[in-house]
C-alpha positions as CSV (number, residue, x, y, z in Angstrom):
1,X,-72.0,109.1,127.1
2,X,-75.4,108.1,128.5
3,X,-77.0,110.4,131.2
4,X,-77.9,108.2,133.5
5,X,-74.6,105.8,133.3
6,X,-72.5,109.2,133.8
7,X,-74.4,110.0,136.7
8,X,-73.8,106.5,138.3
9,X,-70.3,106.7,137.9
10,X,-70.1,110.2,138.9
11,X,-72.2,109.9,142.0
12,X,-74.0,107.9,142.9
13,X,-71.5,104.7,143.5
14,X,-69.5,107.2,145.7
15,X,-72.8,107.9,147.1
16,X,-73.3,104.4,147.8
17,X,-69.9,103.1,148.7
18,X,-70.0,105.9,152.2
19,X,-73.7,105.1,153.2
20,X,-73.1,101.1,153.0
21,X,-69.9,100.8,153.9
22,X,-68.7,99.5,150.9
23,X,-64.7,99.9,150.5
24,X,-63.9,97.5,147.3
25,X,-65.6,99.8,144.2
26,X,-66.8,96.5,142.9
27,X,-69.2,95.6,145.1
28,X,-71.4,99.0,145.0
29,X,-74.7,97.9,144.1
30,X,-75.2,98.3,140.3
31,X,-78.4,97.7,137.6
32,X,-77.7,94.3,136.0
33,X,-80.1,93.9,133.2
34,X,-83.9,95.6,132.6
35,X,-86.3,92.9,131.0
36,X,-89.5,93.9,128.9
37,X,-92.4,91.5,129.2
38,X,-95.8,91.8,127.3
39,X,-98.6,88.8,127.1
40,X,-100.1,89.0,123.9
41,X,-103.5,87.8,125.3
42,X,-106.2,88.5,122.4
43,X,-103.2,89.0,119.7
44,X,-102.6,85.1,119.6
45,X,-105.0,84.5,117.0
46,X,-104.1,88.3,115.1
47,X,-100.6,87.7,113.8
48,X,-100.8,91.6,112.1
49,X,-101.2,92.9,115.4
50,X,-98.3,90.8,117.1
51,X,-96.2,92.0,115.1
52,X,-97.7,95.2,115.5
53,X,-97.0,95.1,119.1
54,X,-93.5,93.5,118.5
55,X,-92.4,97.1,116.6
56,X,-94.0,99.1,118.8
57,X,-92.0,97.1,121.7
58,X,-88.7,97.1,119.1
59,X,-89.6,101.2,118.9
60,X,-89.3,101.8,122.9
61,X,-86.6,99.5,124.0
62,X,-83.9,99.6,121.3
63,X,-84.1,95.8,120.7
64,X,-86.4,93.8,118.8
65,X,-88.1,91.4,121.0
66,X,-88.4,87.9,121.0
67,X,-91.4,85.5,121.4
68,X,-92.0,83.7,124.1
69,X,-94.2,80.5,123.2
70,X,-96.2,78.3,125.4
71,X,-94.7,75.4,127.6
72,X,-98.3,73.3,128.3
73,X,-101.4,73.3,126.4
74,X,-104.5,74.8,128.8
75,X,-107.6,74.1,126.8
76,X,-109.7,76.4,129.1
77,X,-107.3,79.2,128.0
78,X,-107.1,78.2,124.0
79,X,-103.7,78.0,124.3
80,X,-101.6,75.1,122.8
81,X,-98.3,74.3,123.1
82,X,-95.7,76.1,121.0
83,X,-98.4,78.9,120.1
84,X,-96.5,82.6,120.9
85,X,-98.1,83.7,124.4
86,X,-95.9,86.7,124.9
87,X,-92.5,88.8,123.8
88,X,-89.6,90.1,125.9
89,X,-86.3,92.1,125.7
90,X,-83.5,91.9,127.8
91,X,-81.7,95.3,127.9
92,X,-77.7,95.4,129.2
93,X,-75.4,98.0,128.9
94,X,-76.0,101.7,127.4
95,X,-79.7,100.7,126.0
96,X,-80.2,99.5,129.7
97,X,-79.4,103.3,131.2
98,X,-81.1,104.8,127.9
99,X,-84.3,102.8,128.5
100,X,-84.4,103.7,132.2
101,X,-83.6,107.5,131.6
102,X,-86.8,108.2,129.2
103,X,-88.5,105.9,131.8
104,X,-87.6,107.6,134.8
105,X,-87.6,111.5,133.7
106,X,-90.4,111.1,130.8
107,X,-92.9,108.3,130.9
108,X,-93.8,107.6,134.6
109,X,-94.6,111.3,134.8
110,X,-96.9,111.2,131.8
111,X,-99.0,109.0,133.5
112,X,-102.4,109.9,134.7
113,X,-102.7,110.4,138.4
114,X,-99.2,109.5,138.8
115,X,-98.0,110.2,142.4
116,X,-95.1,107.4,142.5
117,X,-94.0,104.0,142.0
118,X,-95.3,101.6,144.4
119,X,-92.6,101.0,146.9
120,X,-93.6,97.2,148.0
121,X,-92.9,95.9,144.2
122,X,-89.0,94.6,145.1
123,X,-88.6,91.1,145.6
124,X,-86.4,89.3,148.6
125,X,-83.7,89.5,146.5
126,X,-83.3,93.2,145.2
127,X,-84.8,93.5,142.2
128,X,-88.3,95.7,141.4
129,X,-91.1,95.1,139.3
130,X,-93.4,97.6,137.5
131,X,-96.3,97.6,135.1
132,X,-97.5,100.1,132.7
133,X,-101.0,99.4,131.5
134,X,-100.8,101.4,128.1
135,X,-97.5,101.0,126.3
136,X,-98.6,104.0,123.7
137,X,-97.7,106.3,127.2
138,X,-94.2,106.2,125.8
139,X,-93.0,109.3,123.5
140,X,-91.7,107.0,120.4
141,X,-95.2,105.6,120.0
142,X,-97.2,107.3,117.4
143,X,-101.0,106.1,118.7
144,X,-102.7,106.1,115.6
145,X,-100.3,104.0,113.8
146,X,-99.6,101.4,116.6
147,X,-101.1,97.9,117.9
148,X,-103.9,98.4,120.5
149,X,-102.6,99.8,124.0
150,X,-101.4,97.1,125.7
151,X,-100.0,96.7,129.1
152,X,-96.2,95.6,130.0
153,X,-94.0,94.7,132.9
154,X,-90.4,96.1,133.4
155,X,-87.8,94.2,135.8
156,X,-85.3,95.7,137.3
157,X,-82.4,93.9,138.3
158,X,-80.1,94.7,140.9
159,X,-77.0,93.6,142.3
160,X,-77.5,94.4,145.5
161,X,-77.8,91.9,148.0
162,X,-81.4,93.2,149.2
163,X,-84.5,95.6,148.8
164,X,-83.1,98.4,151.2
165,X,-80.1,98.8,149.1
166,X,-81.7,98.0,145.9
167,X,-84.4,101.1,146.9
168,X,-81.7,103.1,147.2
169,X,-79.6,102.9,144.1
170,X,-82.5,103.2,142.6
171,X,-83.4,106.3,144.5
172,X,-80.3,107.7,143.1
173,X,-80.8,106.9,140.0
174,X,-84.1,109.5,140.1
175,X,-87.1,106.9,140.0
176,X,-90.0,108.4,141.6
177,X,-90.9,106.5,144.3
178,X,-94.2,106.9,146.1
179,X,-94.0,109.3,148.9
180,X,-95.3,108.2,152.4
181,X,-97.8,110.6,154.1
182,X,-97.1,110.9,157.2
């Protein structure tokens, strides 16, 4: 079984369920989905290094990803409609907890200067944000051999109903929040 899944159903819904208030098991807050976002910016016109990118983004998450095209041509941008302007993966299930164990206990803590997550990145609704501006800072990526670092954004989302309890399932779940000097 994953690590991170065992340790939800183990303890941290029971954890959850007696600090809420919670009495019905199915209404503990729980991690929906995690979705994988990276513009390809200067890779629009360098179709080796999109799909350079695309398995380097296939590598970390499990999934290959898809690409997202443009909606509306901006001229000032050089972007036309229908030309690829990004990729994404939506992870569920065992990938989801796999992806967010190496996240959580392996690549945040490889990061330069890293003293936390930024705490103000949950939206009204529960779920939280991050970006990493090199994805080569994760272990499956051989540098020499991949695309150009390039940054990416991973959601989070929750079911809880807002961002105190969404902070703290995740809390649980061992992401390293930012600590607050005091």
């Amino acid at each position: 079984m994953i690590r991170l899944k065992d340790k939800y159903n183990k303890e941290v819904k029971k954890t959850l369920a007696s600090e809420l208030g919670v009495k019905n098991e199915m209404a503990v807050p729980k991690l929906v989905k995690v979705v994988v976002n990276a513009g390809v910016g200067d890779l629009i016109k360098n179709q080796n290094g999109l799909e350079a990118l695309r398995k380097d983004v296939a590598q970390v998450t499990g999934q290959i990803p898809s690409i997202r095209s443009a909606k509306l041509s901006i001229a000032s941008f050089g972007i036309r409609e229908g030309m690829p302007v990004g990729i994404a993966v939506t992870l569920r299930g065992d990938k989801m907890y796999s992806f967010l164990d190496r996240l959580f206990s392996v690549v945040l803590p490889r990061l330069r200067d890293f003293r936390g997550v930024s705490i103000s990145a949950f939206d009204k609704f529960g779920n939280y944000t991050l970006g990493i501006s090199e994805h080569t800072v994760f272990p499956e990526i051989d540098s020499s051999k991949s695309a150009q670092p390039h940054g990416m954004q991973i959601t989070i989302v929750t079911s809880a109903k807002n961002k105190k309890e969404s902070k703290r399932l995740l809390e649980l779940l061992g992401c390293p929040f930012e600590k607050k000097e005091k």
